[in-house]
Backbone bond lengths (Angstrom), bond angles and torsions (degrees), N, CA, C in turn:
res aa  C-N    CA-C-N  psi(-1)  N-CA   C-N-CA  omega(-1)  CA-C   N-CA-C  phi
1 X - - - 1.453 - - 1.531 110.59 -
2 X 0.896 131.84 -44.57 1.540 159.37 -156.55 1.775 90.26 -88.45
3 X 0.983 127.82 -23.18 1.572 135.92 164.77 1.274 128.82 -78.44
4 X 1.526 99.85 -59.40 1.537 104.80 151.84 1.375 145.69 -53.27
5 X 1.873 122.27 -11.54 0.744 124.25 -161.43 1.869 102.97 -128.12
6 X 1.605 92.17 -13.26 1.463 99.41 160.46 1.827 111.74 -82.51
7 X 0.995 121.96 -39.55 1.892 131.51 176.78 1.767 95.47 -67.49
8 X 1.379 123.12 -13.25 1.572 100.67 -172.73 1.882 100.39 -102.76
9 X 1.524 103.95 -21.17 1.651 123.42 168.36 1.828 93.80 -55.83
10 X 1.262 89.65 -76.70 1.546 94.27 -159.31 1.887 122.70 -40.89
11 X 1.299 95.88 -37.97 1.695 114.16 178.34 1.551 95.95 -70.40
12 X 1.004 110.61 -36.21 1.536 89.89 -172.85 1.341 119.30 -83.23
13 X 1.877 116.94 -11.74 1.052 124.28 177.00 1.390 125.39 -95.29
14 X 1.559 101.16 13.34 1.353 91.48 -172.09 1.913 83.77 -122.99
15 X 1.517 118.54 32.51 1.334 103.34 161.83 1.586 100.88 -131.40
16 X 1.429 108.06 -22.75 1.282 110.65 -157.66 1.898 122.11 -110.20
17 X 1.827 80.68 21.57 1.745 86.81 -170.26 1.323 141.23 64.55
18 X 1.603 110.50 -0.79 1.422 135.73 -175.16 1.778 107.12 -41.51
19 X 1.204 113.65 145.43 1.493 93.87 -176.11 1.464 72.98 -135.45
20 X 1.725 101.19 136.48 1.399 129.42 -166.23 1.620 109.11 -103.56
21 X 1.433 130.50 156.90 1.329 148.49 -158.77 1.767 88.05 -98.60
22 X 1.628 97.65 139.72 1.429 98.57 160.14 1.499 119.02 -51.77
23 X 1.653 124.80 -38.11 1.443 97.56 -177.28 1.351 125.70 -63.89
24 X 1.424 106.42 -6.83 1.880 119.58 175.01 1.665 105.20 -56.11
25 X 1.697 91.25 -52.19 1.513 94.86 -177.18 1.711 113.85 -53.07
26 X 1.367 121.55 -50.56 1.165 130.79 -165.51 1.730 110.07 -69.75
27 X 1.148 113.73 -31.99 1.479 115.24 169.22 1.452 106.36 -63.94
28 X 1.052 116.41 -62.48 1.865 125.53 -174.34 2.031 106.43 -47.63
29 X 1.461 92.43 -20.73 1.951 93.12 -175.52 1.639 90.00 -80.78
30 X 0.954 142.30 -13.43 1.778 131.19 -165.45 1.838 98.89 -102.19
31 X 1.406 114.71 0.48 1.421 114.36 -172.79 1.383 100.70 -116.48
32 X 1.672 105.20 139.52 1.886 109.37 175.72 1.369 88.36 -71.21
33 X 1.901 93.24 147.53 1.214 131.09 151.87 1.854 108.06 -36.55
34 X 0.940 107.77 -52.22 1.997 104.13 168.59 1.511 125.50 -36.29
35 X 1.806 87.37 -67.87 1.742 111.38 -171.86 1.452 87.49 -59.50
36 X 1.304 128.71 -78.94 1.411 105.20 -142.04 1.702 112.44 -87.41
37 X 2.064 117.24 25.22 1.097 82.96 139.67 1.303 112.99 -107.30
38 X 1.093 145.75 8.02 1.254 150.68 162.32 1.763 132.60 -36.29
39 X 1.786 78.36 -44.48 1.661 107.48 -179.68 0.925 122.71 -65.64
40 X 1.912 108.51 -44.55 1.381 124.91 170.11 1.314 131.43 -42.79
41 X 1.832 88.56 -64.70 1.348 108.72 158.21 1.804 125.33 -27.13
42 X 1.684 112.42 -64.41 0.629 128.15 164.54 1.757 146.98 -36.19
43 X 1.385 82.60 -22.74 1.741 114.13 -160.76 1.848 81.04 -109.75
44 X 1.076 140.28 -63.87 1.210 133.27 167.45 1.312 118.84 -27.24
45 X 1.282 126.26 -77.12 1.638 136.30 -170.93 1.376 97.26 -49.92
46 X 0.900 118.19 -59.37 1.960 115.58 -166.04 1.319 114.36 -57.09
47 X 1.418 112.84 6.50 1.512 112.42 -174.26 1.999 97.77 -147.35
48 X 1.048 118.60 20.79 1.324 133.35 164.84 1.623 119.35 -60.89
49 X 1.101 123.28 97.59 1.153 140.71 51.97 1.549 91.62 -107.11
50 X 1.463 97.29 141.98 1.601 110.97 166.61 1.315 124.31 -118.72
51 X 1.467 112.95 92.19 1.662 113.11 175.10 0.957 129.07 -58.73
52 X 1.647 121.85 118.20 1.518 117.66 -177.37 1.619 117.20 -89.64
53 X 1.231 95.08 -45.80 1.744 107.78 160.62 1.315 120.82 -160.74
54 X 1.276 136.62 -142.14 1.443 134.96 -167.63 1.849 103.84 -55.92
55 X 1.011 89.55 -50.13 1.828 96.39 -152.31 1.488 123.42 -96.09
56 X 2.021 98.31 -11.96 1.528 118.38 -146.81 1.838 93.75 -118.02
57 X 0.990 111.69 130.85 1.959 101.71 153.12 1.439 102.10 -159.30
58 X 1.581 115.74 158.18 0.787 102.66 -178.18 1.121 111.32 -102.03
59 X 1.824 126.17 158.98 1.664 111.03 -172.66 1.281 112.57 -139.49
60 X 1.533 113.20 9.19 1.591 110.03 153.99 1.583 97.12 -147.07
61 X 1.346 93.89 158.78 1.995 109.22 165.22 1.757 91.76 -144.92
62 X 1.632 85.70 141.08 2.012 109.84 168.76 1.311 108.86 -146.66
63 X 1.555 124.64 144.09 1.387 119.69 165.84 1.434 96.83 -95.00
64 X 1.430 111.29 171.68 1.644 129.29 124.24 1.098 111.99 -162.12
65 X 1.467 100.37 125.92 1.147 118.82 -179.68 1.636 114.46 82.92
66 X 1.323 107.29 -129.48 2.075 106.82 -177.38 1.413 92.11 -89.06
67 X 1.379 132.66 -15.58 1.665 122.21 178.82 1.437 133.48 -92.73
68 X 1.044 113.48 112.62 1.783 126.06 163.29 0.943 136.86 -40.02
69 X 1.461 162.75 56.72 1.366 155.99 -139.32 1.892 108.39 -124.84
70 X 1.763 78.72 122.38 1.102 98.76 -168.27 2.237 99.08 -120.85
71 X 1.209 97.76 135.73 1.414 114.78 179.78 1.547 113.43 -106.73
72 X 1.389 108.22 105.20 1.747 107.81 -179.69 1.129 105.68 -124.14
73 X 1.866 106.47 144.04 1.346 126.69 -172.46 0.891 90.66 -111.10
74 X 2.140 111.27 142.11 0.915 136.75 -176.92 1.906 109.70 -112.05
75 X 1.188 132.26 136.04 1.356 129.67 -172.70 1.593 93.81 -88.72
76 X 1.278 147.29 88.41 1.741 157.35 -167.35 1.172 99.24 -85.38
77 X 2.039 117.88 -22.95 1.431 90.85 167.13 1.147 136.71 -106.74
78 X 1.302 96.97 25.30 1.488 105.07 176.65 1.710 121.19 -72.06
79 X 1.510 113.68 159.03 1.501 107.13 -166.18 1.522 93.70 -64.95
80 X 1.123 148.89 -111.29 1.087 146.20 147.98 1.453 91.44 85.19
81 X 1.286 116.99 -77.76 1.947 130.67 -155.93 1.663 91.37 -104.35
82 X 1.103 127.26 31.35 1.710 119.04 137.14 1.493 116.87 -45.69
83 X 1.670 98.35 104.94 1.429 96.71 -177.03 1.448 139.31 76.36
84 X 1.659 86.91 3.72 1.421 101.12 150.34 1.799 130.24 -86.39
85 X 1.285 96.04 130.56 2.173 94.09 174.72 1.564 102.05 -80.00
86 X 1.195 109.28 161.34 1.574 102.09 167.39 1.407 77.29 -117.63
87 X 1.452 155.84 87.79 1.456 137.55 134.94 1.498 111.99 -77.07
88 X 1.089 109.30 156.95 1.144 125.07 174.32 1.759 107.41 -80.19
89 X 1.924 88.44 125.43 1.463 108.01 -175.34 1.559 99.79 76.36
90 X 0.901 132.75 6.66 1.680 119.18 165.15 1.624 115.64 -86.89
91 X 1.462 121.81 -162.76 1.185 111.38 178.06 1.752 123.47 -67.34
92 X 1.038 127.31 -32.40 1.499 120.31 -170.32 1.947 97.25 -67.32
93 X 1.501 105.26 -49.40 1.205 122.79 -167.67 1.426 100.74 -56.51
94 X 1.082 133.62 -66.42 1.916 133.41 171.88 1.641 98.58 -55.69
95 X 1.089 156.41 -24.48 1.422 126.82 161.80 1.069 148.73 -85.86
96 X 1.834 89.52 -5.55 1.501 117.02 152.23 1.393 114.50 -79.15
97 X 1.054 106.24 -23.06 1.945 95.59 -171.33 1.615 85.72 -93.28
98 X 1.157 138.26 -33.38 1.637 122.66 166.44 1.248 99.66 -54.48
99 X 1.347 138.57 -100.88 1.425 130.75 -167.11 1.285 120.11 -6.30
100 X 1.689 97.08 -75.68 1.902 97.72 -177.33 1.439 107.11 -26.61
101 X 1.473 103.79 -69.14 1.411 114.92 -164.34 1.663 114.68 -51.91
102 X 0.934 111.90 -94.21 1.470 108.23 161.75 1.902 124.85 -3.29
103 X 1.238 112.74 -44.34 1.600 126.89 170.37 1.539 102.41 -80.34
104 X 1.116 130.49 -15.10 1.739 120.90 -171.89 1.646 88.20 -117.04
105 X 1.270 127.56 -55.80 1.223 112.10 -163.69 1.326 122.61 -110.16
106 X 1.853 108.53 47.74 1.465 118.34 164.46 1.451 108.68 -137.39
107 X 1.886 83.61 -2.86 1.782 83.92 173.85 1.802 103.76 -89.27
108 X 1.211 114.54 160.16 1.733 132.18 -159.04 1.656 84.72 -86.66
109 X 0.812 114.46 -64.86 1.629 110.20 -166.01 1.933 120.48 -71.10
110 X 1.395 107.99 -30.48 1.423 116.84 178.54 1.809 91.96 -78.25
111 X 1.332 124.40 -60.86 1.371 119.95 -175.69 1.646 105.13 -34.20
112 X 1.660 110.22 -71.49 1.359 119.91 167.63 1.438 107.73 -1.72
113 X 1.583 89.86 -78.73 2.397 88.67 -176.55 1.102 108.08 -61.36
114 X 1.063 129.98 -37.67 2.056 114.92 -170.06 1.603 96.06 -72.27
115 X 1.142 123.80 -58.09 1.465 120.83 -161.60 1.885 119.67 -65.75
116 X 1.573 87.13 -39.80 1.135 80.82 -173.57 1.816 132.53 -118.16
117 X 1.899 80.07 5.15 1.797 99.05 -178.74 1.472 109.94 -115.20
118 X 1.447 107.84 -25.33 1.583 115.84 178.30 1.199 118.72 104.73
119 X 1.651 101.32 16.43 1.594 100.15 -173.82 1.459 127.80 -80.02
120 X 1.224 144.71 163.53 1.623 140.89 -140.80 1.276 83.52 -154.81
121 X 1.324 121.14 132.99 1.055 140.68 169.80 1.845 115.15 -118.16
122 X 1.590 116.43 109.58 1.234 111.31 -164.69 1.924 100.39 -120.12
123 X 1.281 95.94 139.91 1.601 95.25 174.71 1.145 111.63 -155.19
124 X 1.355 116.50 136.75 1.699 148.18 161.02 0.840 123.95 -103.20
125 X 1.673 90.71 131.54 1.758 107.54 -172.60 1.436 108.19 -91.65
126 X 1.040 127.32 143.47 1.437 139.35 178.17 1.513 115.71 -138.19
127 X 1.723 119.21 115.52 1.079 120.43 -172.38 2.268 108.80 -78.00
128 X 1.125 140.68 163.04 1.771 133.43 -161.77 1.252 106.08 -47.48
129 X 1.594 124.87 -8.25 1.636 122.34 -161.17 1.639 88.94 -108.17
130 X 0.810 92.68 -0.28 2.105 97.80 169.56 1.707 102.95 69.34
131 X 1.299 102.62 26.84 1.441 102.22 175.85 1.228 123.23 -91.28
132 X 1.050 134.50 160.89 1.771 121.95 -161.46 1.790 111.65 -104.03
133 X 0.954 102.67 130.88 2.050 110.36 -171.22 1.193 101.71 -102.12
134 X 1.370 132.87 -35.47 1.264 136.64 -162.88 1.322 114.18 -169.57
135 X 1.621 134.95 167.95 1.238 124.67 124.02 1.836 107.97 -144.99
136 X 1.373 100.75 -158.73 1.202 94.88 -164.16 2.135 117.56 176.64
137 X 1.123 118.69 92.06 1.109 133.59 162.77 1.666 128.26 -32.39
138 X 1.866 123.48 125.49 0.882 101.21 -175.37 1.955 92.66 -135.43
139 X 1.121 113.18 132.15 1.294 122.34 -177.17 1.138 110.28 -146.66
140 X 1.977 122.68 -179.00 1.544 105.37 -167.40 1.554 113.09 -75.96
141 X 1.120 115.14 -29.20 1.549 95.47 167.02 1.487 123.54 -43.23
142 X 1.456 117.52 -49.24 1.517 96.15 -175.18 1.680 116.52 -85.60
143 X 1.527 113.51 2.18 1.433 114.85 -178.78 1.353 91.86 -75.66
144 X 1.338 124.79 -30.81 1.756 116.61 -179.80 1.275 117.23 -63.71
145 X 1.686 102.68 -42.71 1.890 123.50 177.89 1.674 103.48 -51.00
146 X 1.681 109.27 -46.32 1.409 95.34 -150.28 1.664 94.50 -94.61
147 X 1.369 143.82 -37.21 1.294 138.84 156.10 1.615 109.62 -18.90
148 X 1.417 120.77 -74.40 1.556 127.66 167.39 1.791 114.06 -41.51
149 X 0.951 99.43 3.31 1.726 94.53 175.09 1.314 114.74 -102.54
């Protein structure tokens, strides 16, 4: 029970900015590096499609190994991105890789796995034709990169 209700914390904190209690932290130290990314994982899919906001959801999650991979669709035709590029490393693409980052590595419990379990958090953007706009890796090197920004 106490598993289930830590994997339904964690999913929600790794979309919704939740900032978690040290005893979160201290429960997550008694779980392998596997299980709880597994769980996550787990706790993701069962609630697929996941709307993040107007334009964004996410529509797949997979582990292997210490990495997370998460696949988010972007709505490109919405008015909104008039005159937006999605290239990779241009502007839409760096404020997504700020966001991610910023949402995983200011939250207490997602930091927790990168810093202190080794976990990698990888995500691709995909505009409704499932074509790819971007992606982009977040680990402790860039939680250091994006803090310094």
């Amino acid at each position: 029970m106490k598993l289930i209700f830590l994997m339904i914390l964690l999913c929600l904190s790794l979309f919704a900015g939740m900032n978690n209690s040290n005893d979160m932290n201290s429960d997550i130290k008694n779980i392998s590096t596997k299980k709880l990314v597994v769980s996550i994982v787990k706790g993701i899919q069962e609630n697929l499609p996941m709307r993040l906001d107007e334009v964004t959801q996410v529509i797949k999650a997979w582990h292997n190994n210490l990495s997370l991979y998460l696949i988010k669709e972007i709505d490109t035709t919405n008015k909104i991105f008039e005159g937006v590029t999605f290239i990779p490393m241009e502007k839409a693409h760096k404020m997504m890789y700020i966001a991610d980052g910023s949402s995983v590595c200011n939250n207490s419990t997602t930091r927790y796995m990168i810093f202190n379990r080794g976990i990698i958090f990888h995500y691709n953007y995909v505009d409704k034709k499932l074509r790819t706009l971007f992606s982009h890796s977040i680990n402790k090197d860039d939680c250091k990169k994006i803090k310094n920004q």
